[in-house]
N, C-alpha and C positions, 0 to 999 in steps of 0.2 A: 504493500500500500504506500504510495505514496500523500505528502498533505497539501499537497500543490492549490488545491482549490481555496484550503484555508489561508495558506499563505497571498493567492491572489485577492482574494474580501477582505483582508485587514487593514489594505487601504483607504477604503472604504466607510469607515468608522464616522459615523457623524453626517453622514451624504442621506440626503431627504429622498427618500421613495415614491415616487408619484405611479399611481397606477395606469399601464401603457393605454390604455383608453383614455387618459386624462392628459394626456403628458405630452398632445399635439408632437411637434419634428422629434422628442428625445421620445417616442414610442418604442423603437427598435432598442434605443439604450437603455431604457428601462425594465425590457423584455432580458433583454442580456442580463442585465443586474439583479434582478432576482433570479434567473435559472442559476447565476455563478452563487448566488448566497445561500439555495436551497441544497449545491450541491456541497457547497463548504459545512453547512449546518449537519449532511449527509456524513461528510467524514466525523464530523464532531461526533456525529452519534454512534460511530461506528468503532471511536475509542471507547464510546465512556458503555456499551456494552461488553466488549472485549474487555474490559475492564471491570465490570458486574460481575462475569463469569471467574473472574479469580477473588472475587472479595466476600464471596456468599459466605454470612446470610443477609450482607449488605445490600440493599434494592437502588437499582438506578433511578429516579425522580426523571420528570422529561427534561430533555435538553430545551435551554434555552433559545426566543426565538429570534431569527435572525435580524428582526426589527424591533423598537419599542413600538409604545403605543402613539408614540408622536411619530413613526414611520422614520424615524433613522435609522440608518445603517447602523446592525449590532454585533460586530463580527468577534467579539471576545465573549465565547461562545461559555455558559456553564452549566453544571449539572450535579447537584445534590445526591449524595449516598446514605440511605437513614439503615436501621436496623427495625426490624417489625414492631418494635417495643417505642419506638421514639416519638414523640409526639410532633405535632408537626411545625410547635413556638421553638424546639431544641437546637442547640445546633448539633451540627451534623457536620461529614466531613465531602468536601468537594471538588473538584478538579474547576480549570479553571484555563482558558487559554487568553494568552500575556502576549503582549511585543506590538512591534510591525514586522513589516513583511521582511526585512533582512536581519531580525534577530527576534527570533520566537519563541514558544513555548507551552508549557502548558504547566500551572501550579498546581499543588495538593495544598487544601489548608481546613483547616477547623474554622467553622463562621454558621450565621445561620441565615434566615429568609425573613429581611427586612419589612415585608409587604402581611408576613403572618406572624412576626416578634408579637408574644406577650409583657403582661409587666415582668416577668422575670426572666425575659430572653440575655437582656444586657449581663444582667447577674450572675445567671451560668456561666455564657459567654467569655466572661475575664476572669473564671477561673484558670484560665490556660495559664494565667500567671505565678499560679501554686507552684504549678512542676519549673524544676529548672530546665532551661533551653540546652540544645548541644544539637551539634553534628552542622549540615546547612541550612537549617531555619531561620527564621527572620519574622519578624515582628511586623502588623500592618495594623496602623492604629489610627482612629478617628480622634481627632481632638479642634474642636471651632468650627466644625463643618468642614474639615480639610483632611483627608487622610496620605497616610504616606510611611514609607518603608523607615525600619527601624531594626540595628545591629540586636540580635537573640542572646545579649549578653545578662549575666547576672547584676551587672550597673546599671542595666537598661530595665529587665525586671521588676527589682527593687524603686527603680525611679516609678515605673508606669502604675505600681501598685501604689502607689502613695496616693499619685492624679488621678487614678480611678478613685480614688477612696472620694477625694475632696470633692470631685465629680469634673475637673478637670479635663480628663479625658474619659470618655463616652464608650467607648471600643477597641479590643483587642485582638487582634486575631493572629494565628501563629502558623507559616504559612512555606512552603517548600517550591522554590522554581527548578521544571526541568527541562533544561537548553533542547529544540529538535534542531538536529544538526539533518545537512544536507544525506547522510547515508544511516539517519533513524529508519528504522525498521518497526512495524506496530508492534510486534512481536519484544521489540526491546526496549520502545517507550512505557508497553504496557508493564514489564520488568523492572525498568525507573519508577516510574509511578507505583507501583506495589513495595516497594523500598520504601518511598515517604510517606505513603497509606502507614504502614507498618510502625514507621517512627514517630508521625503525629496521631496514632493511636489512643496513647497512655493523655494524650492531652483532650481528646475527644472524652473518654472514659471519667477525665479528672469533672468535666463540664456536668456530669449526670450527678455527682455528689450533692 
């Protein structure tokens, strides 16, 4: 398998969808632009079940869709892994594809579904901060309506558990990139990714406490 098609819609990020019947002279390029998103959406979904099939009795959620509801282009494609017992404010753990087109990827991270957070989604959520970090994780943190990448260190830990407290910062989430390099294989992404499945585990686990 190739990711070709994902890698061609990421450019795309942010580009307004008009439907080819609406969309006068850009008809044909509109035609193009969804058949290229449906078929990127296509690969997307055909990691994150290859992916289902080695995490059971984890369940895939649908993959995210290729547009929002304002019709932009949404090519940073995700898709939620619960366990049957989970409820659906929890968070859970999820794949996640990152970049543009000349340096890409796709994250593993613990986070949950903003659109069905309860009051105690936040709460769980930054217990990822209990366990200490190791290995290539990294911290992805809301704070003032701004979020943004953050070293998994035990200084950084101890800091972000202070601002959660104060209510400073809002969100934690702890979160694994892995590079698809031009001679990835699904077969050996889906291998990377079952590595950081594996690692951000015990912080998924820590959130149910």
């Amino acid at each position: 398998m190739s990711f070709d098609k994902l890698k061609e819609y990421l450019p795309y990020r942010g580009e307004k969808y008009i439907k080819p019947e609406k969309a006068g002279n850009y008809r044909q390029y509109m035609m193009d632009l969804r058949d290229l998103a449906r078929q990127a959406r296509d690969e997307f979904s055909l990691i994150s079940k290859s992916f289902e099939d080695r995490v059971k009795p984890f369940k895939a959620e649908r993959v995210s869709q290729w547009m929002n509801q304002s019709q932009l282009c949404r090519p940073h494609f995700w898709c939620y892994f619960r366990l049957p017992s989970d409820d659906l404010d929890d968070s859970a753990l999820a794949i996640r594809l990152y970049g543009e087109s000349d340096n890409f990827g796709i994250s593993v991270e613990v986070s949950f579904v903003e659109r069905r957070r309860s009051e105690n989604s936040l709460e769980k959520q930054n217990k990822v901060l209990n366990l200490l970090p190791f290995g290539a994780m990294y911290y992805f943190v809301q704070k003032n309506g701004i979020s943004f990448k953050m070293d998994a260190t035990e200084e950084n830990r101890k800091s972000l558990l202070k601002q959660v407290k104060s209510g400073e910062v809002r969100k934690v989430l702890v979160k694994q990139d892995i590079p698809i390099e031009t001679d990835h294989s699904l077969e050996r992404l889906i291998d990377d990714l079952l590595k950081s499945f594996d690692e951000l585990l015990p912080f998924y686990k820590e959130t149910k406490k």
